[in-house]
C-alpha positions as CSV (number, residue, x, y, z in Angstrom):
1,X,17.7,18.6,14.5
2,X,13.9,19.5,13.5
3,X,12.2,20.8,16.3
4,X,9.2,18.0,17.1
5,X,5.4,18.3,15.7
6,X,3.5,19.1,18.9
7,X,-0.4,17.1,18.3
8,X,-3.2,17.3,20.7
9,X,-4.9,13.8,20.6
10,X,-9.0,14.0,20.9
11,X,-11.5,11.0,21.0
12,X,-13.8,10.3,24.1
13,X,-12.7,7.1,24.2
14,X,-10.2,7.2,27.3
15,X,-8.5,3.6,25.5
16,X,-8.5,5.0,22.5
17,X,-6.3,7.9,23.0
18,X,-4.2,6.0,25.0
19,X,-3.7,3.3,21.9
20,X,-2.9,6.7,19.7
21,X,-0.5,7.8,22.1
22,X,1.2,4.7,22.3
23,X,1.6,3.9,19.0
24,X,2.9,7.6,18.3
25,X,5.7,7.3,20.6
26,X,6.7,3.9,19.0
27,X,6.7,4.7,14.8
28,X,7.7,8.5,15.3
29,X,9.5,9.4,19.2
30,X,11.8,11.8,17.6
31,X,8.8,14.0,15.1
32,X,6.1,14.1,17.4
33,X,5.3,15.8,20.8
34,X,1.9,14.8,22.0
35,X,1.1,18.0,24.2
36,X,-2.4,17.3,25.8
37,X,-5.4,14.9,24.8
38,X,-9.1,15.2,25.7
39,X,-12.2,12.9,26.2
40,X,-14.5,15.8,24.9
41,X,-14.7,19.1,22.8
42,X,-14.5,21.3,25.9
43,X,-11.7,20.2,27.1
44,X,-10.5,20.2,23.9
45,X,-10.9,23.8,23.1
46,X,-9.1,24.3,26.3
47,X,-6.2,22.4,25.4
48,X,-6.1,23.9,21.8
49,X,-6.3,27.6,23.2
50,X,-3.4,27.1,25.5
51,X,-0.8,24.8,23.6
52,X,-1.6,26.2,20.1
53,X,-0.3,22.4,18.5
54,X,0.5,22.0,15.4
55,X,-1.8,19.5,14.5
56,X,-4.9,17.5,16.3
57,X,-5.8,13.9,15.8
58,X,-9.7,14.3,15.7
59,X,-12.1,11.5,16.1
60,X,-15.4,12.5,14.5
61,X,-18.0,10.5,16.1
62,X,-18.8,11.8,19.8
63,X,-21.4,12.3,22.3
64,X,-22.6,16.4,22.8
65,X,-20.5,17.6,19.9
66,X,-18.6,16.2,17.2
67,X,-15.6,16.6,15.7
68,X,-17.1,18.5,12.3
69,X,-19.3,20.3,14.7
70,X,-16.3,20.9,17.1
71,X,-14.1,22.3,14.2
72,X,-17.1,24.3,12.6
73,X,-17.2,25.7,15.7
74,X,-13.3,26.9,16.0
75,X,-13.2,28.3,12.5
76,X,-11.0,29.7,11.3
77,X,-8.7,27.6,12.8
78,X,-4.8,27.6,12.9
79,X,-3.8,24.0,13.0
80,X,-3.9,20.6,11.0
81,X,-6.4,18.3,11.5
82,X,-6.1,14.3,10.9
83,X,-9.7,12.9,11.1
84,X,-10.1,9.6,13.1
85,X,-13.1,7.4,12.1
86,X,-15.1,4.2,11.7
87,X,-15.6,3.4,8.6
88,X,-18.4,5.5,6.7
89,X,-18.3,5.0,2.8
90,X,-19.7,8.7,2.7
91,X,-17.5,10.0,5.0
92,X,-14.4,8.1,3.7
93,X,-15.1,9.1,-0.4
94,X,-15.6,12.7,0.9
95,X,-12.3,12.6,2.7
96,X,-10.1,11.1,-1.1
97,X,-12.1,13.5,-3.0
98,X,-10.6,16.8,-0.8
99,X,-7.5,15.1,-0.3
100,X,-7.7,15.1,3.7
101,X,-6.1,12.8,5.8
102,X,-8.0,10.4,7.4
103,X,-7.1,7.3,9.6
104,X,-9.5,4.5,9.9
105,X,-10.4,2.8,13.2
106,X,-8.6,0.0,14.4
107,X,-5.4,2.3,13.7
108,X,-2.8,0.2,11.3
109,X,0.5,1.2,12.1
110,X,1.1,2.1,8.5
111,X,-1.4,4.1,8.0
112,X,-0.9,6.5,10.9
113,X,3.4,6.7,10.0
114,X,2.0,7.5,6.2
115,X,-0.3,10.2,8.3
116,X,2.5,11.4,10.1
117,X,4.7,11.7,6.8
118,X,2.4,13.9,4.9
119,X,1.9,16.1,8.0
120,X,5.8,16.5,8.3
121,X,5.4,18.0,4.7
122,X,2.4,19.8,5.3
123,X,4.3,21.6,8.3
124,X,7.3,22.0,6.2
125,X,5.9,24.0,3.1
126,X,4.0,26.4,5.9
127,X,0.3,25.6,4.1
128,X,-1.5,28.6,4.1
129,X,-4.5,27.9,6.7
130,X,-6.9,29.7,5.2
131,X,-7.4,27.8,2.1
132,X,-7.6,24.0,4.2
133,X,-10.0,25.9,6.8
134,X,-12.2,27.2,3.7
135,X,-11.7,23.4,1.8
136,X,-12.5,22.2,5.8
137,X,-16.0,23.8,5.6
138,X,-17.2,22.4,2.3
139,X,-15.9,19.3,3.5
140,X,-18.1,19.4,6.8
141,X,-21.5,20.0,4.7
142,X,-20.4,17.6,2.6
143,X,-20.5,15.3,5.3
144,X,-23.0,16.2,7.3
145,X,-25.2,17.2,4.7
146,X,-24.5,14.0,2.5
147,X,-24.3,16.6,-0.7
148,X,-22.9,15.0,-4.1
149,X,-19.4,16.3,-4.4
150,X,-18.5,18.2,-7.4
151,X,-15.2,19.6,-7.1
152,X,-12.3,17.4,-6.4
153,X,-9.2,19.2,-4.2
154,X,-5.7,18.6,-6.0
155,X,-2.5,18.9,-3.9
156,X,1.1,18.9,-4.8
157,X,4.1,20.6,-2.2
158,X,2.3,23.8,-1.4
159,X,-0.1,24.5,-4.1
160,X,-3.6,23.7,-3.5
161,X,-6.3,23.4,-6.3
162,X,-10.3,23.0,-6.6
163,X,-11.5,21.7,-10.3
164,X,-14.8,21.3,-10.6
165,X,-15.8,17.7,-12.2
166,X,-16.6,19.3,-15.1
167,X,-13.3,20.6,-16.4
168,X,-11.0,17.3,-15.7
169,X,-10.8,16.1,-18.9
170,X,-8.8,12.9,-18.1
171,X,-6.6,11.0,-15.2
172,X,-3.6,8.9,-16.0
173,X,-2.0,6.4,-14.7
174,X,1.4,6.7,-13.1
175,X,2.0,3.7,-11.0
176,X,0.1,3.5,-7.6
177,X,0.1,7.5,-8.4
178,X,-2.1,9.1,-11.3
179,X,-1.7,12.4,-13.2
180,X,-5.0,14.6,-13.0
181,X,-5.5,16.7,-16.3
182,X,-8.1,19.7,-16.0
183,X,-9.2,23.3,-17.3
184,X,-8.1,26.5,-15.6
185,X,-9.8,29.4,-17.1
186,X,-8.0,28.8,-20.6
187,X,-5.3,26.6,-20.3
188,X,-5.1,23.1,-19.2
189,X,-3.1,22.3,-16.3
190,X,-2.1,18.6,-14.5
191,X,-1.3,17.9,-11.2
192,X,0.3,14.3,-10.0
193,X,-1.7,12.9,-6.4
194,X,-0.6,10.1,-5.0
195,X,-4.2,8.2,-5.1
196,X,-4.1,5.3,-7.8
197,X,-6.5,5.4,-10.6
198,X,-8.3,2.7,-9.3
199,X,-9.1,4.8,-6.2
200,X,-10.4,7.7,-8.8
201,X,-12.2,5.1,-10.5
202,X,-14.0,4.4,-7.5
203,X,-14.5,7.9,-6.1
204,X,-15.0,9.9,-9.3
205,X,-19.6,9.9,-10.5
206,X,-19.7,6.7,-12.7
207,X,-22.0,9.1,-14.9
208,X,-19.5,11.2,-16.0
209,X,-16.0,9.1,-15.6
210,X,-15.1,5.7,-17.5
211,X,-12.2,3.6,-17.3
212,X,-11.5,3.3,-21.2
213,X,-8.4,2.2,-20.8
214,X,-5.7,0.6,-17.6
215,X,-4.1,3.9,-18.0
216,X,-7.1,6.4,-18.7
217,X,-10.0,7.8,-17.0
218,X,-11.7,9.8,-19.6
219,X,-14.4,12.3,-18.8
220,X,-17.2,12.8,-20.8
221,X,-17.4,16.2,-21.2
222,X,-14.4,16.5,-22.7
223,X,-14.8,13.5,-25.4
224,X,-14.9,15.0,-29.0
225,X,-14.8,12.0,-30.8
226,X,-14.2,8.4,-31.0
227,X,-12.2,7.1,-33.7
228,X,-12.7,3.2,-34.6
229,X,-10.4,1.0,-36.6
230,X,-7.9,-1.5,-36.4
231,X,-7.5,0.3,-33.1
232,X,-10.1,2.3,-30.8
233,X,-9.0,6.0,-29.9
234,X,-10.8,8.8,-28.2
235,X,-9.8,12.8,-28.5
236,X,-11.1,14.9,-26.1
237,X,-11.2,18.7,-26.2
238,X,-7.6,19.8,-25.9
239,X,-6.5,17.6,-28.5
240,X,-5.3,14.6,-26.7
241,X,-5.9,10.8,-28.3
242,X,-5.9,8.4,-25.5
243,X,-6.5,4.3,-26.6
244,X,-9.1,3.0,-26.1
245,X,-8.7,-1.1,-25.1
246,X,-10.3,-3.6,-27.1
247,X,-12.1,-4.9,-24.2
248,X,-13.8,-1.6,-22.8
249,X,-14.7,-0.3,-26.4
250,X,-17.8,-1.7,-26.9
251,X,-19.3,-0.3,-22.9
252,X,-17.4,3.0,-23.5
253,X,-19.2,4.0,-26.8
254,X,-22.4,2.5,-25.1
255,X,-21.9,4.9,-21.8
256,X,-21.0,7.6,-24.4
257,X,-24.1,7.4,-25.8
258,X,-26.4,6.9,-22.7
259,X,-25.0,10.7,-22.2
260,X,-26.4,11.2,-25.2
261,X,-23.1,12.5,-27.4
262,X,-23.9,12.3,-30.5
263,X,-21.9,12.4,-33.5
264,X,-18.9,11.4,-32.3
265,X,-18.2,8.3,-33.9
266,X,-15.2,8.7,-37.1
């Protein structure tokens, strides 16, 4: 039998935790051990320091200190983190872009056994902490700081990756999961995340991404040429000929050249 997640559960909302707790106990009574909660970050750090928990569900939005401030202030830290939060489009497109889990208040029991899911994994392939802590930090200025993103974090099992915008050259679709093709130093590497291309569509700078096809989200950076026809196909810089639909050719070759590439029409 696997020995049981122990969480510390923090939100200075008394009710709050209590909902958390209760709704732990029903989806996952035999995964999770919730070992202490607190109503503030003093407490908190308290708790933390004496249980050492696996993982803590954070809220980020409280009086004194917050929960980025809070975490700032622990670093480097030894334990997962699952942010808790009222909706903040900021907050929430920083969050998908460095692929940290998140639950939105109200809590949606599905949501928070999907939470509890991935943290199972995370615990089981042993994460290294030092590379979420350092992805933790650019996350927190992101935040706080409302800085435009630039990189997007990539994670598959135990590997973790940081591309910059600039070297993804395209994302495919694979379901409601989407294959992520990028430079790394001189080869091209791709990496599977299970966001759907929609929800890269949506996250990813409208400047530099376009939805040329249902399956493609072509960068570009990367475009080398467009090649028109009986059928509309774009190559990008590693060789690869995507379609282009029918449709979306028209605003594609318009946002092409609004970014001013020229000479790319065949």
């Amino acid at each position: 039998m696997k020995q049981k997640m122990s969480v510390v559960l923090i939100d200075d909302e008394v009710e709050a935790c209590n909902n958390l707790r209760q709704m732990l106990a029903e989806i996952a009574p035999d995964s999770i051990e919730i070992a202490g909660q607190a109503q503030n970050t003093k407490d908190a750090g308290a708790i933390i320091d004496r249980l050492k928990p696996d993982a803590v569900f954070l809220d980020i939005s409280m009086p004194v200190e917050d929960g980025l401030q809070f975490l700032d202030r622990l670093f480097p830290f030894d334990f997962e983190v699952i942010f808790v939060t009222a909706y903040d489009i900021h907050a929430i497109r920083a969050f998908r872009l460095n692929a940290v889990d998140y639950l939105l208040k109200p809590l949606h029991t599905e949501d928070l056994a999907d939470a509890v899911r991935k943290l199972g994994q995370k615990l089981e392939h042993k994460r290294l902490t030092s590379t979420d802590t350092a992805d933790f930090r650019f996350l927190s200025r992101q935040i706080r700081l409302r800085e435009p993103a630039r990189r997007l974090t990539l994670r598959d099992g135990n590997s973790v990756a940081f591309v910059d915008f600039g070297d993804i050259l395209y994302l495919e679709a694979k379901g409601s999961y989407s294959r992520i093709i990028y430079r790394s130093g001189k080869q091209h590497q791709s990496m599977v995340m299970s966001f759907s291309l929609s929800e890269y569509e949506e996250i990813l700078p409208d400047d530099l991404f376009f939805r040329s096809h249902r399956s493609y989200l072509v960068s570009r950076a990367h475009v080398s040429c467009v090649k028109t026809g009986d059928f509309c196909t774009v190559v990008l810089s590693n060789g690869a000929e995507l379609p282009v639909s029918r449709r979306r050719a028209a605003n594609f070759i318009g946002f092409l050249k609004l970014g001013d590439a020229t000479g790319i029409m065949r």
